[in-house]
C-alpha positions in Angstrom: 0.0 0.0 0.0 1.3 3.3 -0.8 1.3 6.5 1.2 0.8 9.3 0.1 2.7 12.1 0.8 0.2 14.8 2.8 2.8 17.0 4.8 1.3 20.4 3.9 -2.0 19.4 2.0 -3.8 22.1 4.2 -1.8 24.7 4.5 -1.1 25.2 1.0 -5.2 24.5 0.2 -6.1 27.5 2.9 -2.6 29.4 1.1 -4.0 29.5 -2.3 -7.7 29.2 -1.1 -8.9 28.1 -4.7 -12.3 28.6 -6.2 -13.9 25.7 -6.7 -17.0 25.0 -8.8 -19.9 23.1 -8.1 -22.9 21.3 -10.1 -24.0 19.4 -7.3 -27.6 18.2 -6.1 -29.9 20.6 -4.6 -29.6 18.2 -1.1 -26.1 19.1 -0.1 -25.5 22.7 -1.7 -25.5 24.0 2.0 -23.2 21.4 3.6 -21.2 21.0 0.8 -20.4 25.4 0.8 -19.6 25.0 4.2 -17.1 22.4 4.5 -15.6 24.1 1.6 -15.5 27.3 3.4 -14.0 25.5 6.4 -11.3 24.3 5.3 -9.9 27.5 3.5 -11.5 26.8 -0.1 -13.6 29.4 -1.8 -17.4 27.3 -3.2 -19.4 28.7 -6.2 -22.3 26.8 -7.1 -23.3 27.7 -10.7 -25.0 25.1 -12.8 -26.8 27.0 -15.8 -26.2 26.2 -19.0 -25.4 29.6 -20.1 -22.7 29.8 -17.9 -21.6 26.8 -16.3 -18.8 26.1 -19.2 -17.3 30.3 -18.7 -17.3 29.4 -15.5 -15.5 26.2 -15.5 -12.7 27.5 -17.4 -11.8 30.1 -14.2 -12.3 28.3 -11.4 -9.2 26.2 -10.2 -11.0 23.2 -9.6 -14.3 21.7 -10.9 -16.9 19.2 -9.2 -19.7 17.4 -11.0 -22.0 15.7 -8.5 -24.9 13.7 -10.3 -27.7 13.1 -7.1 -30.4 15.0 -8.7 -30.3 14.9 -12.5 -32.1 16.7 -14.7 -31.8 17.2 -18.6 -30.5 20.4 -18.6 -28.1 19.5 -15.4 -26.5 17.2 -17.6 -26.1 19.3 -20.5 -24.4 21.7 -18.2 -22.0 19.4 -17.1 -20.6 18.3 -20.1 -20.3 21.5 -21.0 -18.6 22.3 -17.5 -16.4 19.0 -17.6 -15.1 19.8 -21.2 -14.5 23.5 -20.5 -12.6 22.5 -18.0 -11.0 20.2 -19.7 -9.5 22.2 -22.4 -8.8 25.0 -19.8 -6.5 22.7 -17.9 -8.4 23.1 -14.9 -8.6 19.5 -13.2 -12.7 18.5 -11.9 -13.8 15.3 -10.4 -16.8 13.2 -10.8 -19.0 11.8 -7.9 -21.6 9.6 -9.6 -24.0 9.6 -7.1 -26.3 6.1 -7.7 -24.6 5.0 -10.9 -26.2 1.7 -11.0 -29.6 2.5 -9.8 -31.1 3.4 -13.1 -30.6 3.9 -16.7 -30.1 7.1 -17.1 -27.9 8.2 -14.1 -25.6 5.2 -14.8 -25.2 6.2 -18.7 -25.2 9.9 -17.9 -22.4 9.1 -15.5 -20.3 6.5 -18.2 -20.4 9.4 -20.4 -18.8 12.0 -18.0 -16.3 9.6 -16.9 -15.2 9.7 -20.3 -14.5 13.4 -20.5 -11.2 13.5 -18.8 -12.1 13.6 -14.8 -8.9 13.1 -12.6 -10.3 11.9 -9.6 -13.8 9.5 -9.5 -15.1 9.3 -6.1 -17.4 6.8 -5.6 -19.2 4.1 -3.3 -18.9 0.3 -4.0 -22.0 0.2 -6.2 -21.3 3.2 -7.9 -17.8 2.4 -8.5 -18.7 -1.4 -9.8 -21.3 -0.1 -11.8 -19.1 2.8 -13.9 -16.9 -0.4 -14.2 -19.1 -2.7 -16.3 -19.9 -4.9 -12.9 -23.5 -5.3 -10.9 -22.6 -3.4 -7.6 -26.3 -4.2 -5.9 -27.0 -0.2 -5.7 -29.9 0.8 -3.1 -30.8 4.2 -4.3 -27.8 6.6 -3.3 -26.4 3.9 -0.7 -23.9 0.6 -1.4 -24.8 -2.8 -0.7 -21.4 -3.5 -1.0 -18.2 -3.0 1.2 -15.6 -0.9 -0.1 -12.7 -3.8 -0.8 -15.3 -5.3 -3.1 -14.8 -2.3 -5.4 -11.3 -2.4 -5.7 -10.4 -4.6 -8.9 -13.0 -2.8 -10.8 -11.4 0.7 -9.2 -8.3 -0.5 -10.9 -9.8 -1.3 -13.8 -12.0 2.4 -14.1 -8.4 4.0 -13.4 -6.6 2.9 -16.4 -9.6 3.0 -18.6 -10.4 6.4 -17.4 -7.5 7.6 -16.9 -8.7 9.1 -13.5 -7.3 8.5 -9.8 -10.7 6.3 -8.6 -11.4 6.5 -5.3 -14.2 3.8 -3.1 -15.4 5.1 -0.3 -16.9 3.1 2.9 -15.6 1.9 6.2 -11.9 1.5 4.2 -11.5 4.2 1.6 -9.2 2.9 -1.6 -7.5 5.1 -3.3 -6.0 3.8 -7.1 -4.6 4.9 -10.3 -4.7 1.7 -11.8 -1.3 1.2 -10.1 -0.8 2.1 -6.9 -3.2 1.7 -4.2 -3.5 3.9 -1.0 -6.0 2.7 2.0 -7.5 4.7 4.6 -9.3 3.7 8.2 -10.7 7.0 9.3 -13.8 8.3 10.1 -16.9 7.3 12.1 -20.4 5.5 11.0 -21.7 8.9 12.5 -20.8 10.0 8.9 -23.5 8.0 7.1 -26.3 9.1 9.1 -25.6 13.1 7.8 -27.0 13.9 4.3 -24.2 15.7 2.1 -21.0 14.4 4.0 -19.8 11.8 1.4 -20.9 14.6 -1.9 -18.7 17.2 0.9 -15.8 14.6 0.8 -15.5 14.6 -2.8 -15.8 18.2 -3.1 -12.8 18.8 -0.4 -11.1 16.5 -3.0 -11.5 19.1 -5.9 -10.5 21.6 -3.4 -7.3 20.0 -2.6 -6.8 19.0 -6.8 -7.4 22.9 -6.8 -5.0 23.9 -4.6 -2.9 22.1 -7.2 -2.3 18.4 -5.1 -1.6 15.8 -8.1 -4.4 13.8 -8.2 -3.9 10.7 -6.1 -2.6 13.1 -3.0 -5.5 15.0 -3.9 -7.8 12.5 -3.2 -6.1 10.8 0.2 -6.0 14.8 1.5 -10.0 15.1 1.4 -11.2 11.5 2.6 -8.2 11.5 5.3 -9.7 15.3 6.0 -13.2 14.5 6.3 -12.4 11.1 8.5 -9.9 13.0 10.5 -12.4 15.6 11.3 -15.5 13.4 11.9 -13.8 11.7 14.7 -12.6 15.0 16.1 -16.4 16.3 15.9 -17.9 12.6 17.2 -17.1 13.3 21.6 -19.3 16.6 21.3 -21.8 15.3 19.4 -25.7 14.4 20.5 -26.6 12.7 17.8 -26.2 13.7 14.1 -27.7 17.5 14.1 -24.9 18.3 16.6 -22.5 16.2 14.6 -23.1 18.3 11.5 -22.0 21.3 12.7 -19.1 19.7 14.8 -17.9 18.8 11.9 -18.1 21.8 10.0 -16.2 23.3 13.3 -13.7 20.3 13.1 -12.9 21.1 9.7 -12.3 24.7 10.0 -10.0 23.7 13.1 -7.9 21.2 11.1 -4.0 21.4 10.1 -1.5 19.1 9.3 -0.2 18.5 12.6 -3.2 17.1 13.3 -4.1 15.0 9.9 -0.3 13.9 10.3 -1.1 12.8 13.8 -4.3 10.8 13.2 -4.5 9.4 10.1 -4.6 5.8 9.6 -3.0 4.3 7.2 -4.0 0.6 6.4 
């Protein structure tokens, strides 16, 4: 397993506080800004059509996040992802219930094709941009994460794209190498918008101009490291939300450095 070097992931994130744009689902706009904000990134969620591709090509980072779809949602990210794209300006995909139907499993097969370089997935959604049944349940995986990761491997060099599964053990792959992490806290699951906030504080650290498979360990051992910081004040997942939120803003690399678990 490799490890990734993360010595000054954060402070060079909250040094060149990037702007980072999001077309992401109308459930976790609010959570997803915030953790953003916490950790030092600037969030700009803009997902017209008329503008979503300008706008691509000046952020420093791009997220597509597929949970609620819509025609015109999808033209504007391929518009977005391609802008991007040719503007050199790296984006990641979070197919959100690739799998589940039809049309969000194609719509995501076609943005995984436009160049991503990091996919941030579940299990099911993961197996499912692969080619393979990953027994999808709406937005959540029937599957463990170290089920996913041959078929993360495989994404990776077809892609091109670091892939990462998340779950209780997030994977991390470029079709080579293969980074695992053990943080976190099941407290996670029971928060709308935490996993769709992980992969944006993955284009956040890709935009603070990480390579892509640092970029990706930076935001899940971020997010993890935080949620356990934020679990001993919580009550139950209301107060856990905005622990988090507090964790995150409170966060260096002392700390990630200190904590992180490596598997």
């Amino acid at each position: 397993m490799e490890r990734p070097d993360l010595t000054s992931a954060i402070a060079t994130l909250r040094e060149r506080a990037p702007l980072v744009h999001n077309i992401t689902n109308y459930v976790v706009m609010n959570i997803t800004a915030n953790a953003l904000l916490a950790v030092g990134a600037s969030p700009a969620m803009v997902h017209a059509v008329e503008e979503a591709a300008e706008f691509a090509g000046i952020a420093q980072a791009l997220v597509i996040n597929i949970g609620t779809l819509s025609p015109r949602w999808v033209e504007a990210m391929e518009l977005a992802a391609r802008a991007a794209t040719e503007a050199g300006v790296p984006w990641i995909l979070d197919p959100v219930a690739a799998g589940a139907t039809v049309y969000r499993t194609e719509t995501a097969g076609r943005l995984a094709r436009l160049e991503p370089k990091v996919i941030r997935g579940n299990a099911s959604e993961i197996m499912a941009l692969a080619g393979e049944a990953g027994s999808a349940r709406g937005v959540d995986s029937t599957r463990g994460s170290d089920a996913a990761i041959n078929a993360a491997e495989r994404l990776a060099r077809a892609t091109g794209a670091v892939v990462a599964v998340t779950g209780a053990v997030d994977y991390i792959t470029d079709g080579n190498r293969l980074a695992g992490l053990a943080n976190g806290d099941i407290m996670l699951t029971r928060v709308t918008g935490t996993g769709c906030s992980a992969t944006a504080l993955i284009g956040a650290f890709l935009g603070a101009g990480l390579p892509a498979f640092e970029a990706a360990a930076a935001g899940l051992a971020t997010i993890g490291v935080a949620a356990e910081i934020a679990l001993p004040g919580a009550k139950g997942p209301g107060s856990f939300a905005v622990a988090l939120i507090d964790a995150l803003a409170a966060i260096d690399d002392a700390t990630l450095a200190a904590r992180i678990n490596w598997v």
